[in-house]
N, C-alpha and C positions, 0 to 999 in steps of 0.2 A: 536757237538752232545748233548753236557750237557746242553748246553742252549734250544734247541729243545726239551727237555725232559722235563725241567725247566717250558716251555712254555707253553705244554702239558697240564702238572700238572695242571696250573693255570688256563688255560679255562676247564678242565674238575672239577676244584672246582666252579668256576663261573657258570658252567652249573647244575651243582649238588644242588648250594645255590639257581638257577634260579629255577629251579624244587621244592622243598622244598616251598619255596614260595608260585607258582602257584599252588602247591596242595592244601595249606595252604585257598590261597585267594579261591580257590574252593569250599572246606569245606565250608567255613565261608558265600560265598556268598547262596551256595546251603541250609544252617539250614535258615539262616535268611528268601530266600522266602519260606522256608516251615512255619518259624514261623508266617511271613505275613496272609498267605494262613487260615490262624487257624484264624485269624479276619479283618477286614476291614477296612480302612480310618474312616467311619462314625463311627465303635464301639470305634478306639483309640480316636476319636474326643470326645466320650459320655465317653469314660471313663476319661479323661485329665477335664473336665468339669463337672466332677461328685466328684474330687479328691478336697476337698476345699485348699486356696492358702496357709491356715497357717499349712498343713500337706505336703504339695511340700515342703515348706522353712524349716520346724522342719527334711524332712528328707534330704533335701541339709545339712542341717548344720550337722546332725550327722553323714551325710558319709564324712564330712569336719573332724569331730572330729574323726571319723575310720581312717584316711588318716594318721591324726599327731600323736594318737596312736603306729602307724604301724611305723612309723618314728621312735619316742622314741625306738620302741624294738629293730630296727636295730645297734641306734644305743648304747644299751644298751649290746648289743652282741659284739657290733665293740669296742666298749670302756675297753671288757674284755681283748683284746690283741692287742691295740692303746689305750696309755697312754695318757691326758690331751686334747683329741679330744671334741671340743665342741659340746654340740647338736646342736646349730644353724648353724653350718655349716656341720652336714650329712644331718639335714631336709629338706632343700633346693635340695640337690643332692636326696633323698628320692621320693619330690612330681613330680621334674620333671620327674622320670622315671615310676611316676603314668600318667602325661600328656602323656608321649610319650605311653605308655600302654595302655591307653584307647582313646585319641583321635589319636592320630596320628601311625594307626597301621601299621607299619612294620615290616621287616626281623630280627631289632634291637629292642630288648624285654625292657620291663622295668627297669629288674635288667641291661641290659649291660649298658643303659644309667647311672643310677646311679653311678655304677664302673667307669666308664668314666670320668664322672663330677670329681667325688673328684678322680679321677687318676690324672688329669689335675691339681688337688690343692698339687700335689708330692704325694701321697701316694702309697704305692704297691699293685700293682695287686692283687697279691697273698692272701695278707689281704680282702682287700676287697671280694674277689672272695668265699673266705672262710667264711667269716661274712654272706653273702648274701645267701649261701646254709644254714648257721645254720639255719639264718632267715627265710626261707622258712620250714626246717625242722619242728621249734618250732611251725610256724603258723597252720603246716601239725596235728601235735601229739595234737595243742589244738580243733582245729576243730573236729576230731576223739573221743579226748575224751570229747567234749560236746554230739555229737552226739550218743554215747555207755551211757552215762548218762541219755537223754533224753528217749533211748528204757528204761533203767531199770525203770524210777519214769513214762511213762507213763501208763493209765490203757491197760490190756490186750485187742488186738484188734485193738487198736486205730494208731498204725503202723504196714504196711503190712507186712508178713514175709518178701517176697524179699528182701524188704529193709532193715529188721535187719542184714539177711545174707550180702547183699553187707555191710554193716557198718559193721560188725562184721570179716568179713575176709581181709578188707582192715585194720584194728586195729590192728588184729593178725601179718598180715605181716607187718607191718611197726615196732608194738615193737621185734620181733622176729630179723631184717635188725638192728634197732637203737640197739638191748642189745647185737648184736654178734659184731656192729662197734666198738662199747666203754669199750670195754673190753678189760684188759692188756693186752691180748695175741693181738688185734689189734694195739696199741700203739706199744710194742714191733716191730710187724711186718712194723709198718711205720720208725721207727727208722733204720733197718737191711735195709727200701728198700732205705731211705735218704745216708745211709755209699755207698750201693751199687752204687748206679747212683748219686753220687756225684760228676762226671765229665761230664754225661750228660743232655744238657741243657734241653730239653724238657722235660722230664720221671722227673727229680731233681724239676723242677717247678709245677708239678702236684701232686708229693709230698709233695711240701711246703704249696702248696693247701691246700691237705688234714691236713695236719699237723696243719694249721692257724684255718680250721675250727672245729678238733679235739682241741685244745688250749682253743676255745670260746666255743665250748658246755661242758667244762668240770669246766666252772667257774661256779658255782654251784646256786650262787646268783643271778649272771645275767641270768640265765638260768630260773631260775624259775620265776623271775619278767616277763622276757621277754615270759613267757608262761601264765603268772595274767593278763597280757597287751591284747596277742593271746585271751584270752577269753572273756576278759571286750569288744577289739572291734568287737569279732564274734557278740558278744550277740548284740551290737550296727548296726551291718548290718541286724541280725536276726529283733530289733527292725523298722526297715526303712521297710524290708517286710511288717510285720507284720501289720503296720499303713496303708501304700497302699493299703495291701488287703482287712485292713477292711473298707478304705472306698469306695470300688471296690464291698462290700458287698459277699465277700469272707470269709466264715463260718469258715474254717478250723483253728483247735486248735492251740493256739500257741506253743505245745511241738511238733508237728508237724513239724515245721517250724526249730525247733534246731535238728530234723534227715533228713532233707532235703536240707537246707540249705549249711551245712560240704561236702553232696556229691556234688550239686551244686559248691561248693568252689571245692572241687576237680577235678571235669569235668574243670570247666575254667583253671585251672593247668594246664592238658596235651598241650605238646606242637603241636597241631594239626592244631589250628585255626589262627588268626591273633588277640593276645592279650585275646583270648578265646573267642573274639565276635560271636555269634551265638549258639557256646557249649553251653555257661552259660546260655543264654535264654531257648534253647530246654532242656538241663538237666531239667527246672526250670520245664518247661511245661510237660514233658512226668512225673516228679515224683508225682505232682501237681496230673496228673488225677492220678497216683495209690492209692489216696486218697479221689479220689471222687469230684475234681474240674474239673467244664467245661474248655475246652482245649482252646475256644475263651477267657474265663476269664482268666487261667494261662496266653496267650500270654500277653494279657490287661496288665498281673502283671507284666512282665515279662520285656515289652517294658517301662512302665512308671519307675520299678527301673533304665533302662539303660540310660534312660535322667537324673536322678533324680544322677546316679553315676557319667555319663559325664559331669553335672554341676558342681560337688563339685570338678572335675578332671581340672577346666580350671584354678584353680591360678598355676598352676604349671607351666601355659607359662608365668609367669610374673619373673620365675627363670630365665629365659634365656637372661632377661633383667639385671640382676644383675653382678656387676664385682665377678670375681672368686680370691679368697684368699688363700696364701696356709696354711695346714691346722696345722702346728706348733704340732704338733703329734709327741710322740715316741714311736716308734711299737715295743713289743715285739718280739724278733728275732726267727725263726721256731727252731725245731730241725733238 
C-alpha cells in the first residue's frame, strides 16, 4: 500500500511539473504572436537593415560584458561564504545557465543549471542555492533603485504617474521584506528554528538555505560591490536599448529607459514564462507606448534586443564542451 501511495505521489508531481510547464509554454507562445501581430516580416526586415552592423556588434559585445559582470557578482557573493573559490571556475557555471536561460528554454531555469554545474564540481547545495537568491536579491534592489533615482532627476512630466507608482510600491515593498529579513530578531529566529528541526532533513536543509544566504548578504563588502556591479551592468543593458532605438529613430529620452527598463527586468523575473521570453518583449512594448512610442516600433525594439541578447547568450554552449573540476573550496559552515 506504501508503494501505491509512493507511486501516486510521483505521477501526481509529474503531472503538476507537466502543467506548470504547458501553462508556461502557453503564456510565452500567446505574448510573442501578439508581439508579432504589432509588426511584420518586412518592418523587422527594414528595421534589422536600418540598424548599422557596427551598433549590432558594439551591442553583442556589451551584453557579453553585462553577462561576465553578472558572473563576477555571483561570484563575489559565493566567495563571502566559499573560501578560496576561484572566479574562473563559477564564470563558466554562471554563462551556461545564461545559455540554457535564454536559448534553450525549459522547465530547468538558469540558476538550477548553474547550482548543478558546480554542484557536480562537489560543492553544496545549500551554498549555492543561497548565493544565487542573494544574487538575484542584489540585482532586484539595484534595478529598483536605478529606476526611483531616474523618476527623482527626471523633469516633471517626462514619466507617466502609473509608472512612478508601479516603481514606487514595488521599492517600498521589497525594502520593507529586505529590512524585516535582516534583522536580529530574524537571525535569532533562524538560529531557534536550525536547534528545532535539527533532526529533520528537509525543514533542517531549507534552513541551512536560508542561513547560507543570510551569511552572504551580511558580508557587507561583498554586498555592496556586488550591488556597484548590479548597476554598472543595468546601466550596460540600459545602454544596448538605448543605441537600437536610436538607430530604429526611436526619440524617447534616455532617463526614460532607466524607469522602464528595471520594470522590464522585473516582468522577465516572474516565473510565468519559459526564461521570461515574450514577458520581457510585451512589458518592453506596452511601457514603451505609455510614453508615446508606436507599438510596431517598440515590437521592432523589442525583437532586435532579443537577437542581439541571444547572440551574446551562445558562448555559453562552448561550456559544455569543457571538462568539470572540482572546485577546491572551503565553505563556511551554516549555523
Amino acid at each position: 500500500m506504501k508503494a501505491v501511495h509512493q507511486t501516486l505521489d510521483i505521477m501526481s508531481s509529474v503531472k503538476t511539473r507537466t502543467a506548470i510547464v504547458a501553462a508556461k509554454i502557453g503564456l510565452t507562445v500567446t505574448v510573442l504572436y501578439w508581439l508579432l501581430s504589432q509588426t511584420s516580416l518586412l518592418g523587422l526586415r527594414t528595421a534589422f537593415d536600418q540598424i548599422p552592423v557596427v551598433v549590432l556588434v558594439a551591442a553583442v559585445l556589451l551584453h557579453l560584458l553585462v553577462f561576465l559582470l553578472a558572473g563576477v557578482r555571483w561570484w563575489l557573493l559565493l566567495r563571502s561564504v566559499v573560501h578560496d573559490i576561484a572566479l574562473l571556475h563559477v564564470l563558466p557555471s554562471y554563462y551556461l545557465g545564461i545559455f540554457f536561460n535564454n536559448l534553450l528554454p525549459s522547465s530547468m531555469g538558469g540558476d538550477a543549471v548553474r547550482i548543478l554545474h558546480l554542484r557536480w564540481s562537489g560543492m553544496q547545495t545549500q551554498t549555492l542555492i543561497g548565493s544565487a537568491l542573494v544574487d538575484r536579491i542584489v540585482g532586484l534592489a539595484a534595478v529598483l533603485l536605478m529606476g526611483m533615482m531616474a523618476v527623482l532627476i527626471a523633469r516633471p512630466g517626462l514619466v507617466p504617474q502609473s509608472l512612478v507608482a508601479i516603481l514606487a510600491g514595488l521599492t517600498l515593498s521589497a525594502a520593507v521584506v529586505l529590512g524585516l529579513a535582516w534583522t536580529p530578531a530574524a537571525v535569532r529566529l533562524l538560529d531557534r528554528l536550525a536547534s528545532r528541526y535539527s533532526e529533520t532533513r528537509i525543514r533542517r536543509w531549507f534552513i541551512e538555505v536560508a542561513a547560507l544566504g543570510h551569511a552572504a548578504a551580511s558580508a557587507r563588502r561583498s554586498v555592496v560591490a556586488a550591488l556597484l556591479l548590479s548597476i554598472a551592468l543595468q546601466s550596460l543593458v540600459i545602454a544596448v536599448y538605448f543605441l537600437i532605438a536610436r538607430s530604429l529613430d526611436i526619440a524617447a529620452p534616455l532617463v526614460s529607459y532607466f524607469v522602464i527598463v528595471p520594470l522590464v527586468f522585473i516582468a522577465a523575473s516572474l516565473p510565468i514564462s519559459l526564461g521570461g521570453l515574450g514577458v520581457r518583449e510585451g512589458a518592453l512594448v506596452g511601457l514603451l507606448a505609455l510614453i508615446g512610442v508606436e507599438r510596431h516600433s517598440a515590437a521592432n525594439l523589442s525583437i532586435v534586443y532579443l537577437v542581439v541578447m541571444l547572440a551574446a547568450s551562445l558562448p555559453g554552449a562552448l561550456v559544455l564542451l569543457m571538462p568539470r573540476k572540482p572546485a577546491h573550496s572551503r565553505e563556511v559552515s551554516s549555523p
